[in-house]
Each structure stands twice: as C-alpha cells, then as structure tokens.
C-alpha positions in Angstrom: -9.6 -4.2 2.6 -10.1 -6.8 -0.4 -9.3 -6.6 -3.7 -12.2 -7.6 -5.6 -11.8 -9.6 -8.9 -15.2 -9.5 -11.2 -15.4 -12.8 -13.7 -17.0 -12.8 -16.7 -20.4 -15.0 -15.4 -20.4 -12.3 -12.7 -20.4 -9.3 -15.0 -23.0 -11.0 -17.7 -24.9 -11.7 -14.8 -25.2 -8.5 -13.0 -26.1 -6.8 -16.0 -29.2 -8.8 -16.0 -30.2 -7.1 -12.5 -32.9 -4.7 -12.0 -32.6 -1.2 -10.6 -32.9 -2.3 -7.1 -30.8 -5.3 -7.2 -27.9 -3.3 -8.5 -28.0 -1.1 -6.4 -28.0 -3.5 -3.5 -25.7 -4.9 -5.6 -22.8 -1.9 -5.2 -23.4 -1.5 -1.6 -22.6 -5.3 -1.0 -19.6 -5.5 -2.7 -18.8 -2.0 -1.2 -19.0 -3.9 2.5 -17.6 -7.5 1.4 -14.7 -5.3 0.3 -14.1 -4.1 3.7 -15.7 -7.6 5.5 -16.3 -10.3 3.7 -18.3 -12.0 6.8 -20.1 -8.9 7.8 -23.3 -10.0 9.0 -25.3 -8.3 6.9 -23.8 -10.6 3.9 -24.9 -13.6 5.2 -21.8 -15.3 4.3 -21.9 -18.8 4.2 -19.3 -21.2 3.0 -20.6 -24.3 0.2 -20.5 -28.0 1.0 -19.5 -31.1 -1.5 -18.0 -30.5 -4.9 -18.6 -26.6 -4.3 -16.9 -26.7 -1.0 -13.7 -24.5 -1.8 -16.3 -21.3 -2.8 -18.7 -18.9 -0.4 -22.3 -17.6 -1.2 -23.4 -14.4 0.4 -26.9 -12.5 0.0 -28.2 -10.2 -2.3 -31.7 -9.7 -1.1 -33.9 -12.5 -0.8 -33.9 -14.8 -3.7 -30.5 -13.9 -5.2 -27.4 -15.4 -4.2 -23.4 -14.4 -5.0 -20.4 -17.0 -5.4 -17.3 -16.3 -4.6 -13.6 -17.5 -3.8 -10.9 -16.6 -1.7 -8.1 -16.0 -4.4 -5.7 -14.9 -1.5 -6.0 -13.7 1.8 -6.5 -10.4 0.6 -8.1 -11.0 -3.3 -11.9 -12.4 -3.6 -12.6 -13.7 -7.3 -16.6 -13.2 -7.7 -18.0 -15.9 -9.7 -21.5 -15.6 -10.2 -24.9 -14.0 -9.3 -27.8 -16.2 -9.4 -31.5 -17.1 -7.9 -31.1 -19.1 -5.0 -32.8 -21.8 -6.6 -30.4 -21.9 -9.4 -27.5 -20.4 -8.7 -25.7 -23.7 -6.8 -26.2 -25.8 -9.7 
C-alpha cells in the first residue's frame, strides 16, 4: 500500500470539484493507494520537462499529477482539465 501525500495545488484544487468528481475523486485515490497502475487509472507517465511526474484519470476531461516520492510515498500535485492541467 502507498502512502499518499496531498500538496497544496492538489487540495485547492479538489475543492473546486463537483459532487461527482469527488466522489470519483476518493475512490481513485482509494485504488492508486493500493495500485498505482491499476487499469482503471489510466496511468500514464509525462514526456519532456514533465517527464519525472505520472497523470492518471479522473473521469473524462480531468486529469491528476503525481510523483513517485519513494517507492512506497506518492506526492499528488495537482488536478486539472486535460486541456490545462499539463501546462
């Protein structure tokens, strides 16, 4: 299981959410916890300058970034629309 590590964007962010999206929201980080490259996710790791971070799915249009901290830590970073968030 990971330890899971909220930043501030993240939090500020996910307060923004919608009903639905959080609570699509809490059963995402409930699996990434357990798998972070459970299928479901979509995990996917970023290219160029953002290269060292993942992004996973939170429904459609919304996207999560993330870091490996340690093997066993993931640092969440921010929750975005997909065509915003990698910017």
């Amino acid at each position: 299981m990971h330890r899971l590590i909220f930043g501030k964007k993240f939090l500020e962010s996910a307060k923004k959410l919608d009903k639905i999206l959080k609570s699509k929201l809490k059963l995402s980080l409930g699996c990434l916890s357990l798998n972070p490259f459970h299928l479901t996710l979509h995990t996917k790791p970023l290219r160029g300058k953002l290269s060292e971070f993942y992004s996973f799915r939170l429904g459609r249009d919304y996207r999560i970034v993330f870091k490996f901290v340690s093997p066993k830590e993931i640092y969440l970073i921010k929750i975005g629309h997909r065509k915003d968030i990698y910017r």
